[in-house]
C-alpha positions as a printed NumPy array, in Angstrom:
array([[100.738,  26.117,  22.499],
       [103.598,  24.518,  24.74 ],
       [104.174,  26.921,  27.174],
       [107.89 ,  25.781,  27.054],
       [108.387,  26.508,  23.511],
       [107.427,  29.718,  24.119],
       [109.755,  30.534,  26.397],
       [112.514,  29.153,  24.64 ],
       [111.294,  30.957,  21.786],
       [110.95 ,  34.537,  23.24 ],
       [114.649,  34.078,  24.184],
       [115.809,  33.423,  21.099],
       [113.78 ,  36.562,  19.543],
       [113.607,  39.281,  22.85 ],
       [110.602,  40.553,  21.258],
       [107.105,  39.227,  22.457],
       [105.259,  41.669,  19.325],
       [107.97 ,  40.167,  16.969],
       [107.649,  37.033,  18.135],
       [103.813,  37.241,  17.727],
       [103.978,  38.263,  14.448],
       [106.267,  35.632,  13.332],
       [104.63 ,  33.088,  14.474],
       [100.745,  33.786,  13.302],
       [102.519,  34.401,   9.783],
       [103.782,  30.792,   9.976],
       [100.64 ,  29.218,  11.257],
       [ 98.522,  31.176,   8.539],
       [100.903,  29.614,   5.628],
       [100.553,  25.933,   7.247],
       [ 97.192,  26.298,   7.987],
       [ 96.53 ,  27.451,   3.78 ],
       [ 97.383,  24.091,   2.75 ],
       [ 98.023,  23.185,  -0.941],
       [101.799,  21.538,  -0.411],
       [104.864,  23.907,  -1.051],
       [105.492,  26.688,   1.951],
       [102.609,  24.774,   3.995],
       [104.256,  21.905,   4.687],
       [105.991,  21.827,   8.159],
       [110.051,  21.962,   7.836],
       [110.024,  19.711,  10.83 ],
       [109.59 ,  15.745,  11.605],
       [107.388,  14.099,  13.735],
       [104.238,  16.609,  13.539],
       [101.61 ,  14.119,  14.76 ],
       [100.294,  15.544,  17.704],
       [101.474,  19.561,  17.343],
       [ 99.155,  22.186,  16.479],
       [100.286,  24.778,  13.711],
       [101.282,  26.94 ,  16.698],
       [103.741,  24.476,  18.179],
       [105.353,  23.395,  14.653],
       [105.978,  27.105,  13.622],
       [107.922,  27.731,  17.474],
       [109.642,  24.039,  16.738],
       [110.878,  25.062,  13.064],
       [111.636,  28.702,  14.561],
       [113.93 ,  27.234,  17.383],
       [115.516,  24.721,  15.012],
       [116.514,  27.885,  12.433],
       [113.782,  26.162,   9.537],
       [112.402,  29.946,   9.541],
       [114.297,  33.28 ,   9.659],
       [113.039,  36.008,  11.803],
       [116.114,  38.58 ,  11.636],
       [115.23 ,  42.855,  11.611],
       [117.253,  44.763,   9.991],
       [120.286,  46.047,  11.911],
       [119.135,  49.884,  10.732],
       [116.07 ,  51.197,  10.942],
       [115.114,  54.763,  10.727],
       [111.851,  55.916,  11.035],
       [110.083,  57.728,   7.882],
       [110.004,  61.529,   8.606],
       [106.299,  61.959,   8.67 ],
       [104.802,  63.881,   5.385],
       [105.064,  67.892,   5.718],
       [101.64 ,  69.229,   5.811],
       [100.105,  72.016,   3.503],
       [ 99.071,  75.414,   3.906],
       [ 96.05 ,  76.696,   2.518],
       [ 96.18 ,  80.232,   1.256]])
C-alpha cells in the first residue's frame, strides 16, 4: 500500500485499529467481486491494489467511517450464586 496514503489517511481517522478495520472491510467487498458494492467508487484504478483504492475512496469521502459520538460500554452480565 502507498505509504503516503496511509498517512494521509490515519490523519483523517486518528485511529490506526479503526483505520485497520475500515480498510480490510473495503478490500474484502472489492476483492468479492460480482458488480454492485465491489466496484471501486473511484477513477483511474489501473495500477492500485484493493488496499490503495479503499484509502483513495476513504480520503475522497466515497466511504464513511464515522463512530458514534456516545458510546458507553455494556455493564458486564451479573454473575450467579449457587446455593
Amino acid at each position: 500500500m502507498n505509504v503516503e496514503l496511509q498517512k494521509k489517511a490515519l490523519e483523517k481517522v486518528g485511529n490506526p485499529h479503526t483505520l485497520i478495520n475500515i480498510i480490510s472491510r473495503r478490500v474484502r467487498q472489492l476483492n468479492a467481486g460480482s458488480g454492485g458494492i465491489s466496484r471501486p467508487f473511484v477513477t483511474d484504478t489501473q495500477t492500485l491494489g484493493a488496499g490503495d483504492i479503499a484509502l483513495r475512496e476513504l480520503l475522497e469521502d466515497k466511504i464513511g467511517w464515522e463512530l458514534p459520538q456516545d458510546i458507553t460500554p455494556a455493564a458486564p452480565p451479573k454473575k450467579r450464586r449457587r446455593h
